[in-house]
Every structure is written in structure tokens, then in C-alpha cells.
Backbone as a printed PyTorch tensor [residue, N CA C, xyz], in Angstrom:
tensor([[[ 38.5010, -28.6970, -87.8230],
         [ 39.3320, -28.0340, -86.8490],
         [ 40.3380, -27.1650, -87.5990]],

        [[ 40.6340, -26.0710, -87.0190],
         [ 41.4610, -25.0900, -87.5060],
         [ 42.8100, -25.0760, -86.8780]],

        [[ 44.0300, -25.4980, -87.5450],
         [ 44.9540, -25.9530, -87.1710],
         [ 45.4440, -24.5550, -86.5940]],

        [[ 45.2220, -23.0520, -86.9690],
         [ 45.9420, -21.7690, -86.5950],
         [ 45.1100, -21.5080, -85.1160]],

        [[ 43.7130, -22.1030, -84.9340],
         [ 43.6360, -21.4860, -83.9740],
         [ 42.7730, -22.8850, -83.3800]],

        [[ 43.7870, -23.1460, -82.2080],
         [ 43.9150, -24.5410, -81.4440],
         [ 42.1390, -24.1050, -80.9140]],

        [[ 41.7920, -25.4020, -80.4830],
         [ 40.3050, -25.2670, -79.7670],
         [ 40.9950, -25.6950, -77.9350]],

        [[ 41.8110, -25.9630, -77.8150],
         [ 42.0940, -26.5720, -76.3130],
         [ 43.5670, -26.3810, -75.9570]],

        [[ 43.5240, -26.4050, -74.6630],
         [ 44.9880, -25.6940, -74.2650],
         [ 46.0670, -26.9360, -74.6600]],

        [[ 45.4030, -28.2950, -74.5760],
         [ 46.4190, -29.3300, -75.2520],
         [ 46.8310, -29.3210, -76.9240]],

        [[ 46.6230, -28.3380, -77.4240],
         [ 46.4350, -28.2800, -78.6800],
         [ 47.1550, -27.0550, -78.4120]],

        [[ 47.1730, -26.3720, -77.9100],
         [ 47.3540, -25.0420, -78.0930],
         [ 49.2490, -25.3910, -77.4350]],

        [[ 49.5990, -26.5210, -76.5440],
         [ 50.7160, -26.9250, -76.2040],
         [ 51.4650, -27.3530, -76.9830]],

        [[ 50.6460, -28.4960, -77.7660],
         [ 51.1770, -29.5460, -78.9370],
         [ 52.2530, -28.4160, -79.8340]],

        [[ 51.5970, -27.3330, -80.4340],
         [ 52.0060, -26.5020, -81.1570],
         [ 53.2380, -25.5110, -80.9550]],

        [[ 52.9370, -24.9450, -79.4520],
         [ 54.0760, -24.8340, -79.5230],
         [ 55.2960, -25.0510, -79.2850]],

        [[ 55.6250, -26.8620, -78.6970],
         [ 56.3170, -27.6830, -78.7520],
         [ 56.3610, -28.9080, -79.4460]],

        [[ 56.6200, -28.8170, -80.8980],
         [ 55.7200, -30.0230, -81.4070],
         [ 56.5560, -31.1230, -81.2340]],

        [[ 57.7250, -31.4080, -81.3790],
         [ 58.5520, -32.5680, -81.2540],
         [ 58.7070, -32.7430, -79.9050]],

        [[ 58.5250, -32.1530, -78.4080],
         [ 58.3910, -32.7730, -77.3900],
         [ 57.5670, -32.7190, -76.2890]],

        [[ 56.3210, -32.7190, -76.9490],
         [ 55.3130, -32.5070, -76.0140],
         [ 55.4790, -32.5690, -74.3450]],

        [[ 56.2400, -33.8300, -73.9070],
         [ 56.2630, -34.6510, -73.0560],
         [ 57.3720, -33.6040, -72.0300]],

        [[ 57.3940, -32.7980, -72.5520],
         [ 58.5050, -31.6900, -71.3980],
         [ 58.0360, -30.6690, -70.3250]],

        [[ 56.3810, -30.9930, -70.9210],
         [ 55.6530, -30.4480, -69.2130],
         [ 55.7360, -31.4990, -68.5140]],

        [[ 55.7490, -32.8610, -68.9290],
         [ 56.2440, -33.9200, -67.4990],
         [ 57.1550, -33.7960, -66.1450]],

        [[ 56.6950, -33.9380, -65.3450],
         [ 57.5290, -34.1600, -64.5110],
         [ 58.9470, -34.9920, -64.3220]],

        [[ 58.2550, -36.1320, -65.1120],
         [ 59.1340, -37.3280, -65.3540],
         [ 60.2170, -37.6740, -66.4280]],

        [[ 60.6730, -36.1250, -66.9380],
         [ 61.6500, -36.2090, -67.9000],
         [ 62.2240, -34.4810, -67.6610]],

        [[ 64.0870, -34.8650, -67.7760],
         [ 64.6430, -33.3010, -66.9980],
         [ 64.7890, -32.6620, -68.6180]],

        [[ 64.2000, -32.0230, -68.4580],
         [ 63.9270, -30.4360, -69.7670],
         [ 65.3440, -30.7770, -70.2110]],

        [[ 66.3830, -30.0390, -69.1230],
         [ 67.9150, -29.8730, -69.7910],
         [ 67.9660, -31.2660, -70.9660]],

        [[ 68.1530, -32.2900, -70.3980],
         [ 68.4530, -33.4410, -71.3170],
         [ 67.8330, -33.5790, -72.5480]],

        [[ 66.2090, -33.2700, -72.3960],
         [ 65.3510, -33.5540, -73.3670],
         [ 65.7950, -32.2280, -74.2570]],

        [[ 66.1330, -31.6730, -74.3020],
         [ 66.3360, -30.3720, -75.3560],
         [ 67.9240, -31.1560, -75.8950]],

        [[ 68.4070, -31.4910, -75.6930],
         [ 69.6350, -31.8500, -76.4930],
         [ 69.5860, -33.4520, -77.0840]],

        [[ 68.5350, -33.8030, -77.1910],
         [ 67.4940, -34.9890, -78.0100],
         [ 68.1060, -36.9160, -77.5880]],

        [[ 67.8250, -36.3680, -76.3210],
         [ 68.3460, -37.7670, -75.2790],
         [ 66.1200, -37.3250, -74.5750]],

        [[ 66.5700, -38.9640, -74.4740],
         [ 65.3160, -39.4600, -73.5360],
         [ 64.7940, -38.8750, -72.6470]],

        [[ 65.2120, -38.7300, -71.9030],
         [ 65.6440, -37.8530, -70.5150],
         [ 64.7040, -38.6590, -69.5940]],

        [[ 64.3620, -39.5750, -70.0260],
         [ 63.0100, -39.9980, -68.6830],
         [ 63.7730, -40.5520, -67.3750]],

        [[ 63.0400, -39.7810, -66.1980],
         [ 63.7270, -40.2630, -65.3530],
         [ 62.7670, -40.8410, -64.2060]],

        [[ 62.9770, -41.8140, -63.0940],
         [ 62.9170, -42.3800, -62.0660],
         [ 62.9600, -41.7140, -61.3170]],

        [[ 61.7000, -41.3620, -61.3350],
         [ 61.3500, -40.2990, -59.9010],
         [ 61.5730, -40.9320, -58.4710]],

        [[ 61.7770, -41.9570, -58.3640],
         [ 62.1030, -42.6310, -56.8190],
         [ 63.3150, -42.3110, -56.2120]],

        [[ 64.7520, -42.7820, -57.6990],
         [ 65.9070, -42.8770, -57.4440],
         [ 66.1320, -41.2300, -58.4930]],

        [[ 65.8820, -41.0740, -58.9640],
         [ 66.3370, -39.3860, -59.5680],
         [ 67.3010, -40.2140, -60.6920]],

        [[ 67.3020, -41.9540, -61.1680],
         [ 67.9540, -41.8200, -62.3780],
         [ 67.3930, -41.7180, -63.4060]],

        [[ 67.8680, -40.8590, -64.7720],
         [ 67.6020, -40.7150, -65.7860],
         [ 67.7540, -41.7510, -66.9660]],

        [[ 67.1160, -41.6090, -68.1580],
         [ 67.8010, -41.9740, -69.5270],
         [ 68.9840, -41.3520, -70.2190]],

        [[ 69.7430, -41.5500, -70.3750],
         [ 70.5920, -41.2010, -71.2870],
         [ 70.7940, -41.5430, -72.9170]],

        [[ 69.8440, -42.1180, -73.2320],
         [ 69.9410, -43.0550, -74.6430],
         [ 68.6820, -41.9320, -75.1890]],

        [[ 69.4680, -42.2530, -76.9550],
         [ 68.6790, -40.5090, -77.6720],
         [ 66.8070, -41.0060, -77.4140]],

        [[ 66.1070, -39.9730, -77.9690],
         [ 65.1600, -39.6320, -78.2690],
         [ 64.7990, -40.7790, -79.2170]],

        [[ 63.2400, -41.1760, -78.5900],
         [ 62.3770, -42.7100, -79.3510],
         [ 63.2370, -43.5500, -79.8130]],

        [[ 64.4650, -44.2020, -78.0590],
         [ 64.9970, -44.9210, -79.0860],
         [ 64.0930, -46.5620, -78.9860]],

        [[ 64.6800, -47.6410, -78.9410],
         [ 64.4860, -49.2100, -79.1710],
         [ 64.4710, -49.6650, -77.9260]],

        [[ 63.6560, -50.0870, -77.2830],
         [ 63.7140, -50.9610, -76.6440],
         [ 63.5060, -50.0010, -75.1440]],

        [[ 63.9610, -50.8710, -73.7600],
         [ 63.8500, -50.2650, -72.5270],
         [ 64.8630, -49.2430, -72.5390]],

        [[ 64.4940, -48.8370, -71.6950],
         [ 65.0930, -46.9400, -71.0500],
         [ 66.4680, -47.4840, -70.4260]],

        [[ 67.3480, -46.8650, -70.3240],
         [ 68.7280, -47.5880, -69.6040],
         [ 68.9330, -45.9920, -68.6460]],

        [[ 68.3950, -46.5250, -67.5300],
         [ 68.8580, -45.8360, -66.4470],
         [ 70.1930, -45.4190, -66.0100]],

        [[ 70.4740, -43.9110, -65.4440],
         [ 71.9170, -43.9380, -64.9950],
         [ 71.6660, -42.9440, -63.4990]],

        [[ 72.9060, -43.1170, -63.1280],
         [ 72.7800, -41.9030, -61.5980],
         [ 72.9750, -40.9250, -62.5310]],

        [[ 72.0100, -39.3950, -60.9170],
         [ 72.0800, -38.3360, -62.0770],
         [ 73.3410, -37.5750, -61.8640]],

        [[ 74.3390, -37.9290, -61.4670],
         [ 75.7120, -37.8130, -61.5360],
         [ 76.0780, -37.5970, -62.9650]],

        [[ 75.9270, -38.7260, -63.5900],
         [ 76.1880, -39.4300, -64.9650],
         [ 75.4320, -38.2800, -65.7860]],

        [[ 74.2720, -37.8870, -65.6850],
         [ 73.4650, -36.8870, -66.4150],
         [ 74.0750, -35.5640, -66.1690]],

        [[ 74.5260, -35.5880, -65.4500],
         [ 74.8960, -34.3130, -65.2220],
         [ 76.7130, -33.9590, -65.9190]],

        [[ 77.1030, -35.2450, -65.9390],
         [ 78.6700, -34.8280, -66.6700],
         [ 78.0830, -34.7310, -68.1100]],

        [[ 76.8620, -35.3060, -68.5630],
         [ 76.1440, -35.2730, -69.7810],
         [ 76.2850, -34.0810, -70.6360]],

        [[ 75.9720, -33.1470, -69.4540],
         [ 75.1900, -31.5050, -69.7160],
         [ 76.2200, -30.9910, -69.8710]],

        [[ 77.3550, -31.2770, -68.8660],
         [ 78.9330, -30.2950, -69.0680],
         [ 79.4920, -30.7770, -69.7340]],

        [[ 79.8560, -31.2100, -70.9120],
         [ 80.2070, -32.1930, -71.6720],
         [ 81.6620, -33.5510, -71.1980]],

        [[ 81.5960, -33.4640, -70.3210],
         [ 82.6850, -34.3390, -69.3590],
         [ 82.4390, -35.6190, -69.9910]],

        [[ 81.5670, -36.3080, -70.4200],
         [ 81.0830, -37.6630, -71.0750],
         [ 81.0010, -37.6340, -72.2690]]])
């Protein structure tokens, strides 16, 4: 396989996001995930992660209140 020229559009994604593939998900908000927090969120209740990127253990949910003073730096 030729790493310059991907054979598949998942390959062709990987590349040009390589550290967060996972940001075409639905289930994680872009904003958060670009500033290297979890971002996975609970699509039922709309709460997020707030704890960094691959961290230990379970996801610690918050309201997206809380995510959102995240982004404006209020927290």
C-alpha cells in the first residue's frame, strides 16, 4: 500500500486528520475535541467529557453548560 496515495476514503480521512479521526462522529463536539479534551458526548442528555484526550478510565460527564464555559474560558 502506498501511504501518498490512500486506496479508500477511510484512509484518505485517517490522513488528513491523523490524531483525531473520531471528529466525523457525531458523538463527540469538534469545538472541544480540537482543544485536546475528550469531547465525547451523550447524545440523550447532550452531556459531554471534559477530561483531556485518551485519558484513564470512564468518561466523566458534565451539562453542556459546563462545556460551554469550557470554550469561553470562564472555567
Amino acid at each position: 500500500m502506498n501511504a501518498e496515495h490512500p486506496t479508500t476514503a477511510s484512509e484518505a480521512s485517517r490522513q488528513m486528520r491523523p490524531g483525531r479521526p473520531d471528529l466525523s462522529n457525531a458523538n463527540v463536539r469538534e469545538d472541544l475535541a480540537r482543544t485536546g479534551r475528550c469531547a465525547l458526548m451523550h447524545l440523550p442528555t447532550g452531556r459531554v467529557c471534559l477530561l483531556p484526550l485518551r485519558h484513564h478510565g470512564p468518561c466523566e460527564f458534565h451539562r453542556p453548560q459546563d462545556a460551554d464555559d469550557v470554550m469561553s474560558g470562564r472555567n
